[in-house]
C-alpha angles and dihedrals in degrees: 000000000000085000094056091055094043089051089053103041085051089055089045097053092045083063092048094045116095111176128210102213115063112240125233110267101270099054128120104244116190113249089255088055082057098059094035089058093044091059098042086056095052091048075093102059105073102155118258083011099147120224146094104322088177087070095042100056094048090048080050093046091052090048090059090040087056098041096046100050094042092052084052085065106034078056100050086048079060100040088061102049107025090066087069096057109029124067112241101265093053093043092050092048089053084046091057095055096051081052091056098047088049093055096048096048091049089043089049087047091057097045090044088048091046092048114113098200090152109100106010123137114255091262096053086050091055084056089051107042085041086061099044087050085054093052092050094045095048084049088054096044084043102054096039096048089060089038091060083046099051095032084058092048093050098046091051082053095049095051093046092056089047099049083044085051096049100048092043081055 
């Protein structure tokens, strides 16, 4: 039973960690970090801000890139724990949702990667920066939106282990 809390209080406080330092691609961020990152990097994207877009998207690139190979692992961290303690339905509904984040941020990689922002007159790059702006807003919504979620199901876990551990005594 101690084990049980310990393993949720471990998934909870992955959500609640932002770090200062970015990670190397391949590590597991926290679903905050995600969103932390996401909005760091769009900081840059202030719409009609002149500069080199070139640099930007690819710093953007690099940012999903970051955040969507670190949330694969965080969720696979997840995938591997969460199983002992939910029962299927609301596994698979958090499951869902990892899928859906996935698919976003691969689907906002490709447009950002697709995107020709070099050589376009001042009113196309607002287009364009407005829609970038858009992606990264809908990540952020995306990702804490399932962190609260996740973060309110694993709480209630976590009391109920404690309240079985206190009256087993």
């Amino acid at each position: 039973m101690m084990e049980s809390l310990a393993t949720i209080t471990r998934v909870i406080s992955q959500h609640h960690e932002i770090r200062v330092h970015v990670r190397l691609v391949g590590d597991s961020i926290s679903d905050e970090e995600a969103v932390c990152t996401l909005r760091a990097a769009s900081a840059d994207w202030i719409p009609g801000r002149q500069g080199a877009v070139v640099d930007r998207q690819q710093k953007l690139q690099q940012t999903l890139c970051y955040v969507q190979e670190g949330l694969k692992n965080h969720f696979a961290v997840e995938e591997s724990i969460l199983p002992l303690f939910m029962d299927e339905t609301l596994l698979r509904a958090l499951l869902l949702d990892h899928r859906r984040i996935a698919d976003e941020l691969a689907s906002a990689r490709s447009t950002v990667a697709a995107m020709q922002l070099e050589g376009l007159d001042r009113e196309g790059l607002l287009i364009k920066e407005a829609h970038i702006r858009q992606l990264v807003d809908h990540l952020c919504h995306l990702i804490e939106d399932h962190t609260t979620k996740e973060d309110i199901v694993l709480d209630m876990m976590g009391k109920a282990v404690q309240d079985t551990q206190a009256r087993r005594g």
